[in-house]
HTML snippet that shows the backbone in 3Dmol.js (N, CA, C, O; Angstrom):
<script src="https://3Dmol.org/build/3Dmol-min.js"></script>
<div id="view" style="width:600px;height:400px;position:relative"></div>
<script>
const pdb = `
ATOM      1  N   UNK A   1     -14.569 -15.344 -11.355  1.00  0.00           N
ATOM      2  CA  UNK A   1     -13.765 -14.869 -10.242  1.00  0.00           C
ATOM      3  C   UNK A   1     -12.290 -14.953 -10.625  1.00  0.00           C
ATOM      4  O   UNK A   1     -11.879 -15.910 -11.282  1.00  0.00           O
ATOM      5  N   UNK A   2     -11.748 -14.287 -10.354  1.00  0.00           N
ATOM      6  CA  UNK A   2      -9.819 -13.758 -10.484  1.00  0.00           C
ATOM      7  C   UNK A   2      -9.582 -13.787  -9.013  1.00  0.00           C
ATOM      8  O   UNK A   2     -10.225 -13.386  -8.043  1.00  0.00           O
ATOM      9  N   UNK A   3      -8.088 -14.586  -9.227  1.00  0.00           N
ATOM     10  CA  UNK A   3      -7.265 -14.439  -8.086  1.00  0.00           C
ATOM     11  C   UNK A   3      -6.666 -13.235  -8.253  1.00  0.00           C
ATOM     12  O   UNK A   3      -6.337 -13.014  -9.418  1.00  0.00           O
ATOM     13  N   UNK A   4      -6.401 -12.326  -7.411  1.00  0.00           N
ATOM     14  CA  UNK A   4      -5.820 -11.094  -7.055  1.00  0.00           C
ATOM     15  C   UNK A   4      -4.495 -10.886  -6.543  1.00  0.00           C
ATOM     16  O   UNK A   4      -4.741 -10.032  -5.691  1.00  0.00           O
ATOM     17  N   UNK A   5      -2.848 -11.149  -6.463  1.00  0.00           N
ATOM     18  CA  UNK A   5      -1.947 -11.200  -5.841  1.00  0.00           C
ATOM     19  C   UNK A   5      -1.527  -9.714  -5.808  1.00  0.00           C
ATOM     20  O   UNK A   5      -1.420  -9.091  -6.865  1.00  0.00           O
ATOM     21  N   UNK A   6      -1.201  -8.930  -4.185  1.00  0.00           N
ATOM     22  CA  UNK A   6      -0.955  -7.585  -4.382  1.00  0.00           C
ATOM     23  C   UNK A   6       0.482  -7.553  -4.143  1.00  0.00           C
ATOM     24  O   UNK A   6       0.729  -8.046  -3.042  1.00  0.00           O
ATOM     25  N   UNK A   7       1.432  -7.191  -4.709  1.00  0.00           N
ATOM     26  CA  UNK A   7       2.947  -7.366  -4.355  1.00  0.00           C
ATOM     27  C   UNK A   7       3.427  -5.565  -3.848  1.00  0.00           C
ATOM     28  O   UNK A   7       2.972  -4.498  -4.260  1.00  0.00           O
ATOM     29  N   UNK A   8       4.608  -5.877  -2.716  1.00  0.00           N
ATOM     30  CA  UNK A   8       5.182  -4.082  -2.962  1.00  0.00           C
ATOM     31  C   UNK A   8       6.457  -4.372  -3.004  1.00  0.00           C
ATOM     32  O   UNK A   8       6.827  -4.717  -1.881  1.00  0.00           O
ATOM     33  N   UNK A   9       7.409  -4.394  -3.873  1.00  0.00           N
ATOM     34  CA  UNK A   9       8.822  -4.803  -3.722  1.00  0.00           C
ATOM     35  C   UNK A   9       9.000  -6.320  -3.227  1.00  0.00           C
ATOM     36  O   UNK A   9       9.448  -6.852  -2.212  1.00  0.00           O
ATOM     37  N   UNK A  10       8.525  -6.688  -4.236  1.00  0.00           N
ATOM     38  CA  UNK A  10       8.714  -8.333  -4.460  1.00  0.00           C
ATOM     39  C   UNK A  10       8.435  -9.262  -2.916  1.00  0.00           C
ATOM     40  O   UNK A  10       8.850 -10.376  -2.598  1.00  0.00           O
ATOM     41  N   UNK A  11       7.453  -8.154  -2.065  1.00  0.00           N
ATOM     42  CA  UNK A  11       6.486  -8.570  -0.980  1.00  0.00           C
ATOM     43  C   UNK A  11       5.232  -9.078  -1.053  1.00  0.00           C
ATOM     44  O   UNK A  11       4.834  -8.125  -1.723  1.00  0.00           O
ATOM     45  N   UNK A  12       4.301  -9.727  -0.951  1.00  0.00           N
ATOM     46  CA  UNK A  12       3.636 -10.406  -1.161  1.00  0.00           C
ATOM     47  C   UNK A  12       2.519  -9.544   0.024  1.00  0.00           C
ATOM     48  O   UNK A  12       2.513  -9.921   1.196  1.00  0.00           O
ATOM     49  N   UNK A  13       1.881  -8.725  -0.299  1.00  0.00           N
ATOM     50  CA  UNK A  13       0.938  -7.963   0.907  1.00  0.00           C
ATOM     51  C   UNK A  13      -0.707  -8.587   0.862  1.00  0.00           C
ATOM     52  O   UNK A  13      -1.370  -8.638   1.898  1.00  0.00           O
ATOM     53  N   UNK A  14      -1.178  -8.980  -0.283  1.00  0.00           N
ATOM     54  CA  UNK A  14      -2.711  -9.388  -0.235  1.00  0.00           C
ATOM     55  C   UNK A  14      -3.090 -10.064  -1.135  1.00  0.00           C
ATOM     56  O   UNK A  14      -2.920  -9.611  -2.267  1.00  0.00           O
ATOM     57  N   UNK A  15      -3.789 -11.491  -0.965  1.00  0.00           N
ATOM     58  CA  UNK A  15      -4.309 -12.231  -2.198  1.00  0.00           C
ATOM     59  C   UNK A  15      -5.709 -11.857  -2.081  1.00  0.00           C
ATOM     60  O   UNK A  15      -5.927 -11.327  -0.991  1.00  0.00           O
ATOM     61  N   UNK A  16      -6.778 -11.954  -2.862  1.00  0.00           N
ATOM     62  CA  UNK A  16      -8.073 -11.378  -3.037  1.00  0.00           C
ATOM     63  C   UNK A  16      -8.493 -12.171  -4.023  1.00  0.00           C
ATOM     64  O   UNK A  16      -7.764 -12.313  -5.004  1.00  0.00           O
ATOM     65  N   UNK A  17     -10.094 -13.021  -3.928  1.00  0.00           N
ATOM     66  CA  UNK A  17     -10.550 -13.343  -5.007  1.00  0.00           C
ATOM     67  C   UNK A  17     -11.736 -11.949  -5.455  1.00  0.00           C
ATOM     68  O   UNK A  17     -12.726 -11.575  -4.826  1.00  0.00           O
ATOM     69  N   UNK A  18     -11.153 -11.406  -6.790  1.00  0.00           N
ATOM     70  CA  UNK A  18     -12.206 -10.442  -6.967  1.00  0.00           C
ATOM     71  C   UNK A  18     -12.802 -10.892  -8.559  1.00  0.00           C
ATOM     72  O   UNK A  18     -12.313 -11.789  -9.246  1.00  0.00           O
ATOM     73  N   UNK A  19     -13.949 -10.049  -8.930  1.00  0.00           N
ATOM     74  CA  UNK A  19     -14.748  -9.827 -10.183  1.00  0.00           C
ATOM     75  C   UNK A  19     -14.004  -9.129 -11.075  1.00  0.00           C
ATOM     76  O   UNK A  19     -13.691  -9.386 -12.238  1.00  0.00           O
ATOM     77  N   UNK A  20     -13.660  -7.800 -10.053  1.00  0.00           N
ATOM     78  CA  UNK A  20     -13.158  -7.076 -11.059  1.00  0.00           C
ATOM     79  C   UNK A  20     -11.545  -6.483 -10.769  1.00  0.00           C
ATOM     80  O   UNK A  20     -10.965  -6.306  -9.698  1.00  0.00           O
ATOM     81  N   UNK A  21     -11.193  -6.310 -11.863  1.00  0.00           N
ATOM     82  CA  UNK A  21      -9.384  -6.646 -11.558  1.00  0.00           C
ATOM     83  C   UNK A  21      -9.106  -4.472 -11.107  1.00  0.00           C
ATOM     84  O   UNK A  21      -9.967  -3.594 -11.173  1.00  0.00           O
ATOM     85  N   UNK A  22      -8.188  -4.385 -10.858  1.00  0.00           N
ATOM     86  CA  UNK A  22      -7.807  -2.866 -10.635  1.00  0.00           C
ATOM     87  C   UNK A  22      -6.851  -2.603 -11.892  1.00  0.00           C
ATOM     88  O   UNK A  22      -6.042  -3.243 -12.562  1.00  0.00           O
ATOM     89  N   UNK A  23      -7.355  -1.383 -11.847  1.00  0.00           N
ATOM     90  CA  UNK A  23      -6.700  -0.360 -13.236  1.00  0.00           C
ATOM     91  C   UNK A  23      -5.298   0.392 -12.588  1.00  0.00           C
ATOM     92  O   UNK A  23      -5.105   0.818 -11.450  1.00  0.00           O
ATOM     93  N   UNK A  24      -4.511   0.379 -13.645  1.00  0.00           N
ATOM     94  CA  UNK A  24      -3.522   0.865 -13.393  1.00  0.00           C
ATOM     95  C   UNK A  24      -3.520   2.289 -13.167  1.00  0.00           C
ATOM     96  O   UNK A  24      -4.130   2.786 -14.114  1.00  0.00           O
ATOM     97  N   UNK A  25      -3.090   3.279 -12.292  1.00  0.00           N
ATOM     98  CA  UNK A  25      -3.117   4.483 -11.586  1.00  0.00           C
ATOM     99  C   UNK A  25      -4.577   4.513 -10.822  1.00  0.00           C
ATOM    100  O   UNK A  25      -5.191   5.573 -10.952  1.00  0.00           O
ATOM    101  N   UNK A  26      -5.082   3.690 -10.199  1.00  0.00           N
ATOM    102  CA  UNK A  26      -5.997   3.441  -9.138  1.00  0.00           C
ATOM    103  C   UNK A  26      -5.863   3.498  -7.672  1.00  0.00           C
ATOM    104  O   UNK A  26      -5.502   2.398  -7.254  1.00  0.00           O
ATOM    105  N   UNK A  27      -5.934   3.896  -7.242  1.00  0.00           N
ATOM    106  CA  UNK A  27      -6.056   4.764  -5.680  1.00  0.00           C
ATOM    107  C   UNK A  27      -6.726   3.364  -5.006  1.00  0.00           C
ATOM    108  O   UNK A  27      -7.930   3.586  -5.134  1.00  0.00           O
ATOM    109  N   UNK A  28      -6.585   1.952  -4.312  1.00  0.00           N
ATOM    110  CA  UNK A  28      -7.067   1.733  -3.093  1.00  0.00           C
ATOM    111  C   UNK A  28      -6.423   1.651  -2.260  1.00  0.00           C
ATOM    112  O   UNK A  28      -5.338   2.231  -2.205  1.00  0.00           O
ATOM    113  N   UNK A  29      -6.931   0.835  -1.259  1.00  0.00           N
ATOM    114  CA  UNK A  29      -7.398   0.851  -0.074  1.00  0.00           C
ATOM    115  C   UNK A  29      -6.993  -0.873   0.287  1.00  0.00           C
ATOM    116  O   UNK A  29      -7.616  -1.864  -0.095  1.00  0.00           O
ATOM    117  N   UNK A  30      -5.729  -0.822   1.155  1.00  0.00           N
ATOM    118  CA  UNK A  30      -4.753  -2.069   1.207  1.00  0.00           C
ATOM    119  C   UNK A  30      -4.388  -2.084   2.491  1.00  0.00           C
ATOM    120  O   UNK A  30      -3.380  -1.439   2.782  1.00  0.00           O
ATOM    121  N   UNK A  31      -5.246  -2.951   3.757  1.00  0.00           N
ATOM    122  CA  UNK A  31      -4.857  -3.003   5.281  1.00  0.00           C
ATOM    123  C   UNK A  31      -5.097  -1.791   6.025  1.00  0.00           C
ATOM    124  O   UNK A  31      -4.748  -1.873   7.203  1.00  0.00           O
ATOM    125  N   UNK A  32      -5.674  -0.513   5.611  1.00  0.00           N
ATOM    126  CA  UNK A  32      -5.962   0.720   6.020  1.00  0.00           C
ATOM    127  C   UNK A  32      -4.951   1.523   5.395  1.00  0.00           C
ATOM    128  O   UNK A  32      -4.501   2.448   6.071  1.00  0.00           O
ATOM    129  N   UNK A  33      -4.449   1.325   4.081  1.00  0.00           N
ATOM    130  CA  UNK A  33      -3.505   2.150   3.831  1.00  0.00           C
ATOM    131  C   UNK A  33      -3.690   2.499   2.724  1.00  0.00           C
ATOM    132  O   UNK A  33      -4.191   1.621   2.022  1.00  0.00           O
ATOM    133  N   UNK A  34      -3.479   3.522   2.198  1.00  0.00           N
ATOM    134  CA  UNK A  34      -3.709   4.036   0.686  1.00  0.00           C
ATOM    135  C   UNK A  34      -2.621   3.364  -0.213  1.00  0.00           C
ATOM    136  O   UNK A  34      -1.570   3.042   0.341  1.00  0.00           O
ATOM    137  N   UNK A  35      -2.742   3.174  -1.264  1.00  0.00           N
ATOM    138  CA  UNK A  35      -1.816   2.391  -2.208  1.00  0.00           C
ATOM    139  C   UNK A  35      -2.264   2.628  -3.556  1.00  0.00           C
ATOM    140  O   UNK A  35      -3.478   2.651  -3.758  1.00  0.00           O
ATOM    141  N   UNK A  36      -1.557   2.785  -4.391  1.00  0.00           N
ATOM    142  CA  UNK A  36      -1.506   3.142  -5.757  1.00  0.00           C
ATOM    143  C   UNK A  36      -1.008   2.378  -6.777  1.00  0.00           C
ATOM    144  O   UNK A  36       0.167   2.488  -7.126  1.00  0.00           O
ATOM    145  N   UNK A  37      -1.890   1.500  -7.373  1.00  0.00           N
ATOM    146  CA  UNK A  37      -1.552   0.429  -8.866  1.00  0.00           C
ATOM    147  C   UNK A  37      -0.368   1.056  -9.644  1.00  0.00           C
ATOM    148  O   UNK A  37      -0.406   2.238  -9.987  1.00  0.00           O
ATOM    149  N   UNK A  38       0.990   0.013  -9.996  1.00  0.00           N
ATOM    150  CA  UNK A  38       1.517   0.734 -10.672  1.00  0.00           C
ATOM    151  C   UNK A  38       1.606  -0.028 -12.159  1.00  0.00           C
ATOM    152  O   UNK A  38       1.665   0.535 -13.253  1.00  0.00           O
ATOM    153  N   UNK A  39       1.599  -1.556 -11.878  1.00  0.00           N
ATOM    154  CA  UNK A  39       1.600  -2.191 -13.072  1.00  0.00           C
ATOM    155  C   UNK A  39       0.794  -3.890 -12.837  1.00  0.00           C
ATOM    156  O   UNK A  39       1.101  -4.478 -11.799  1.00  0.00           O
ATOM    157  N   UNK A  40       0.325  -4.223 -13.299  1.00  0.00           N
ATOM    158  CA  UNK A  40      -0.423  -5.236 -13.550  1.00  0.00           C
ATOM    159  C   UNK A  40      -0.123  -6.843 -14.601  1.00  0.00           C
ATOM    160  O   UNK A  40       0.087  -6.876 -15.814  1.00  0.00           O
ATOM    161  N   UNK A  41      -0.164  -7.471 -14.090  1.00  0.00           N
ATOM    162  CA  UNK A  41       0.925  -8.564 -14.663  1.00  0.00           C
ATOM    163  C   UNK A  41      -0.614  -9.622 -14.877  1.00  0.00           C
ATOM    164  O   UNK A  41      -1.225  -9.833 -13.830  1.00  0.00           O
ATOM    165  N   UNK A  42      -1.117 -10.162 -15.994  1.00  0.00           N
ATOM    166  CA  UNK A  42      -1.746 -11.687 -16.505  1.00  0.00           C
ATOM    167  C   UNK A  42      -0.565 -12.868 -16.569  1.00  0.00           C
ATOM    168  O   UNK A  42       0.421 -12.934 -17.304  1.00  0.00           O
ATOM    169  N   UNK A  43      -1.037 -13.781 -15.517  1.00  0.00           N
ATOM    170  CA  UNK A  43      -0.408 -14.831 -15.259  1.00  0.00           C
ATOM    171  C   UNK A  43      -0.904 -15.620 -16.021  1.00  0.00           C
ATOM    172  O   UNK A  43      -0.333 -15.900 -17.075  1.00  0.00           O
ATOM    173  N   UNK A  44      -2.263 -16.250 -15.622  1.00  0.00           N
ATOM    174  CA  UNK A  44      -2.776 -17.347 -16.305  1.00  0.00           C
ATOM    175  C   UNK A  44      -4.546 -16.519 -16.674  1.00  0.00           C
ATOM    176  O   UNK A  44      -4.749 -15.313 -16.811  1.00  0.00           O
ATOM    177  N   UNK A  45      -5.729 -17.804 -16.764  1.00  0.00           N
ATOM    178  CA  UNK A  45      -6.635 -17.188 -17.475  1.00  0.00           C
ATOM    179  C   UNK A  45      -7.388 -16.191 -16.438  1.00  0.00           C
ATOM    180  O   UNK A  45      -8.163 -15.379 -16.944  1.00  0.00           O
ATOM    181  N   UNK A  46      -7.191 -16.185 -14.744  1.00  0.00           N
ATOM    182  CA  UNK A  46      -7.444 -16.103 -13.360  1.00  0.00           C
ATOM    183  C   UNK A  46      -6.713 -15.650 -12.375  1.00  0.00           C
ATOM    184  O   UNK A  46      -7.071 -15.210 -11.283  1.00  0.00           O
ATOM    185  N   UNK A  47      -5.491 -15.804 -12.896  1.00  0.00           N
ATOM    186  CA  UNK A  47      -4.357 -15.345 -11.577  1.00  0.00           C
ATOM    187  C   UNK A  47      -3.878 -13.696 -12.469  1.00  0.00           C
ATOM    188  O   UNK A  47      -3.789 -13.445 -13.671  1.00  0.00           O
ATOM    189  N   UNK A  48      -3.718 -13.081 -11.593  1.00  0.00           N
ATOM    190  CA  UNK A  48      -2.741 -11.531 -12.049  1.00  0.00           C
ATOM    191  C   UNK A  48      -2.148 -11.320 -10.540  1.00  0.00           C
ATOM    192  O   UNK A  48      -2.509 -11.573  -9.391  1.00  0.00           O
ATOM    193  N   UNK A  49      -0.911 -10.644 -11.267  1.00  0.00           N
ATOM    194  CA  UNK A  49      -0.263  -9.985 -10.326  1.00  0.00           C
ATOM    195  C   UNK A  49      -0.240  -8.733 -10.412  1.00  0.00           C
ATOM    196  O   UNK A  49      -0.186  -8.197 -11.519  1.00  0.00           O
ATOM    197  N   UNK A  50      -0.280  -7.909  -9.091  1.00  0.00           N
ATOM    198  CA  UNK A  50      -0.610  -6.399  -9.370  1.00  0.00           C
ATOM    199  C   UNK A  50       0.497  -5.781  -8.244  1.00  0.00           C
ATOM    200  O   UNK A  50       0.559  -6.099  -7.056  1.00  0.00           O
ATOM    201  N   UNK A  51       1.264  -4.909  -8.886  1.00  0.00           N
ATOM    202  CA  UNK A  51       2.256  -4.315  -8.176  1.00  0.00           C
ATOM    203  C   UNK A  51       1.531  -2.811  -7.658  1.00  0.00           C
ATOM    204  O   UNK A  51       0.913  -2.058  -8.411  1.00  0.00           O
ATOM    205  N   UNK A  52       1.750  -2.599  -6.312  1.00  0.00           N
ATOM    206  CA  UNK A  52       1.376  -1.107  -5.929  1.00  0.00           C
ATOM    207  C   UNK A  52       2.271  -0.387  -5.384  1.00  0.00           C
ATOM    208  O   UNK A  52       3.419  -0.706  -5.693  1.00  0.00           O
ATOM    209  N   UNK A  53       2.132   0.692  -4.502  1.00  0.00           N
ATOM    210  CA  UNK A  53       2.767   1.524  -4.323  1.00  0.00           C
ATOM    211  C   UNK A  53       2.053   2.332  -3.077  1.00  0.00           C
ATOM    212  O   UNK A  53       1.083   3.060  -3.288  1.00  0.00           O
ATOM    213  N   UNK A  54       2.648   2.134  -1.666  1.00  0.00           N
ATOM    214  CA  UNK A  54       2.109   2.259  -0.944  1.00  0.00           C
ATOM    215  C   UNK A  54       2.109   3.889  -0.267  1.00  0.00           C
ATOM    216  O   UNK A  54       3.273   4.056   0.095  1.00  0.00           O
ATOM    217  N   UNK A  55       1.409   4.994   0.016  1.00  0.00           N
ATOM    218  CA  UNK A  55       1.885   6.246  -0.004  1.00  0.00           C
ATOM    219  C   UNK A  55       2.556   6.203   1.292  1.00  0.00           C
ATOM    220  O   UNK A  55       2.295   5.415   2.201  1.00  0.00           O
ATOM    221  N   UNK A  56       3.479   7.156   1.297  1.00  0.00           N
ATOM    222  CA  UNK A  56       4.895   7.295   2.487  1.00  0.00           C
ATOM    223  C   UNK A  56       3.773   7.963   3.460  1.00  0.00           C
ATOM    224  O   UNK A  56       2.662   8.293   3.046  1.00  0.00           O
ATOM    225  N   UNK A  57       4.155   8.102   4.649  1.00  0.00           N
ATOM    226  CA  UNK A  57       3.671   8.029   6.317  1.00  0.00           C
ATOM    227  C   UNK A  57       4.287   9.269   6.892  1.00  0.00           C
ATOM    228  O   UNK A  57       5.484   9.304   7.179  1.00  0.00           O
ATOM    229  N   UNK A  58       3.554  10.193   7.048  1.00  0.00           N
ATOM    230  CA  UNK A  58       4.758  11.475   7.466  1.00  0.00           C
ATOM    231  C   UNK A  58       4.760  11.237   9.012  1.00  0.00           C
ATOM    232  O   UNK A  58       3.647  11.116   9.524  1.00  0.00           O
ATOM    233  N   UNK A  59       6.042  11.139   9.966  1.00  0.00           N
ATOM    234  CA  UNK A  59       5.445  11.080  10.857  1.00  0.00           C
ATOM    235  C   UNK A  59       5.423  12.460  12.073  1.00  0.00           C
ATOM    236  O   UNK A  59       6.467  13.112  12.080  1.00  0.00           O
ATOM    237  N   UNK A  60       4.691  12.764  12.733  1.00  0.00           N
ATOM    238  CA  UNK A  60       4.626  14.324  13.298  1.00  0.00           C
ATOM    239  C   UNK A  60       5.691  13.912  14.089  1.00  0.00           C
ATOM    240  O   UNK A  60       6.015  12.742  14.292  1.00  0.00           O
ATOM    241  N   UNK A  61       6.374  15.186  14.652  1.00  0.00           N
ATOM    242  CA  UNK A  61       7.655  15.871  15.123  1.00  0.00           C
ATOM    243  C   UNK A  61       7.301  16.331  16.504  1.00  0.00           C
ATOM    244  O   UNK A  61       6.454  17.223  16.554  1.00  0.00           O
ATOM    245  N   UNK A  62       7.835  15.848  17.732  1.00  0.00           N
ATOM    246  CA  UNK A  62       7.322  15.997  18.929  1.00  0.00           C
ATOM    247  C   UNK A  62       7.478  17.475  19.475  1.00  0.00           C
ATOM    248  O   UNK A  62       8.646  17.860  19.528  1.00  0.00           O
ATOM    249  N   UNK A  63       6.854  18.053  19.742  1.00  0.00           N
ATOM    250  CA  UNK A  63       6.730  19.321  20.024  1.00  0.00           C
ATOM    251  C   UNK A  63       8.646  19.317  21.416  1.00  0.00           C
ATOM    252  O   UNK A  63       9.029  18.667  22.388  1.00  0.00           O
ATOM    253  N   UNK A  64       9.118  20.355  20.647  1.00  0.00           N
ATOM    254  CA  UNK A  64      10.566  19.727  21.736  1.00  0.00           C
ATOM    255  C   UNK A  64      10.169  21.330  22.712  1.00  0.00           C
ATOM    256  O   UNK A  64       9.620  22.320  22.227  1.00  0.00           O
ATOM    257  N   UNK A  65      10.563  21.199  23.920  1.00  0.00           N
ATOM    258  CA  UNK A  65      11.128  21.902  25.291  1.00  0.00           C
ATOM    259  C   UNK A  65      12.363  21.467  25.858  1.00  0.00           C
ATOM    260  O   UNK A  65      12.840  20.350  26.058  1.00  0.00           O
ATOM    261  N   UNK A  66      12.809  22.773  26.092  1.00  0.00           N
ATOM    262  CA  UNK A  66      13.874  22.720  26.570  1.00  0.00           C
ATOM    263  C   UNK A  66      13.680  22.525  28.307  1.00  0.00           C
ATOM    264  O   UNK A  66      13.413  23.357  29.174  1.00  0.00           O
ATOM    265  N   UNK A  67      13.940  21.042  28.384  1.00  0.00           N
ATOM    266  CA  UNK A  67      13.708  20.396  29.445  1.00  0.00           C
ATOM    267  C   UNK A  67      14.693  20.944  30.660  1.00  0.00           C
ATOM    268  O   UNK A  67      14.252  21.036  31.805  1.00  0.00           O
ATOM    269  N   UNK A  68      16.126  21.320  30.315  1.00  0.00           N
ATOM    270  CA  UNK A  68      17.440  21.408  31.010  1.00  0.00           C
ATOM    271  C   UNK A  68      17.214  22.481  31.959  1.00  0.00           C
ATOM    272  O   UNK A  68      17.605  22.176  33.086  1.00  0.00           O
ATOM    273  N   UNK A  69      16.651  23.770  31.855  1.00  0.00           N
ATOM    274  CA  UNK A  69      16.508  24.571  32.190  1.00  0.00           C
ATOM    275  C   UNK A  69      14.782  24.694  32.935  1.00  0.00           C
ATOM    276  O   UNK A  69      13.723  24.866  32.330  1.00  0.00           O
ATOM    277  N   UNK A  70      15.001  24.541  34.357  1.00  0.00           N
ATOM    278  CA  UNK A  70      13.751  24.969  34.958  1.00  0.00           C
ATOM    279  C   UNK A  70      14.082  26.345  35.867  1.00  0.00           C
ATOM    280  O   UNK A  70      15.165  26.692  36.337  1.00  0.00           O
ATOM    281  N   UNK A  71      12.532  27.130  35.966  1.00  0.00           N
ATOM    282  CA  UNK A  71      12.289  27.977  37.116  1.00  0.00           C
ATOM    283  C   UNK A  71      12.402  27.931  38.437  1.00  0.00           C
ATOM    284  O   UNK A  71      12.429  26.713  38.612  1.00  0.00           O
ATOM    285  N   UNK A  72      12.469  28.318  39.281  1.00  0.00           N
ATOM    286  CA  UNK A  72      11.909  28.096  40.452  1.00  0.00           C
ATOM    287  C   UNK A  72      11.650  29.295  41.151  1.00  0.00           C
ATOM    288  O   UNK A  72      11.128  29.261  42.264  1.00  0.00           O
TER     289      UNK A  72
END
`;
const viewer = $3Dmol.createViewer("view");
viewer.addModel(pdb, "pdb");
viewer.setStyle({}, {cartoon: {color: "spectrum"}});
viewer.zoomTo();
viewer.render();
</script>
């Protein structure tokens, strides 16, 4: 078993004991969020640190009306 440390800008987002370690340009799956391995650090014979890269959030654009102006 490997300790797992997931960092994003020297943030500390997820420790994990796993089997198997993640490959660098690997696509998971981090709190419901997509994230992308960018570099991978051996600490000791068990610990790694793994830097990711979390994908940006578009957020939708509220449909605008022009409120100012009513009928009657």
């Amino acid at each position: 078993m490997n300790v797992v440390h997931y960092y994003e800008n020297k943030t500390a987002v997820l420790n994990q004991l796993l089997v198997r370690i993640p490959a660098i340009d690997e696509q998971i799956h981090i709190k419901g969020r997509k994230a992308k391995v960018v570099e991978i650090i051996k600490m000791d014979d068990h610990k790694y640190h793994v830097h990711v890269m979390f994908e940006k959030i578009t957020k939708k654009q509220p449909l605008t009306k022009d409120l100012g102006k009513k009928k009657r």
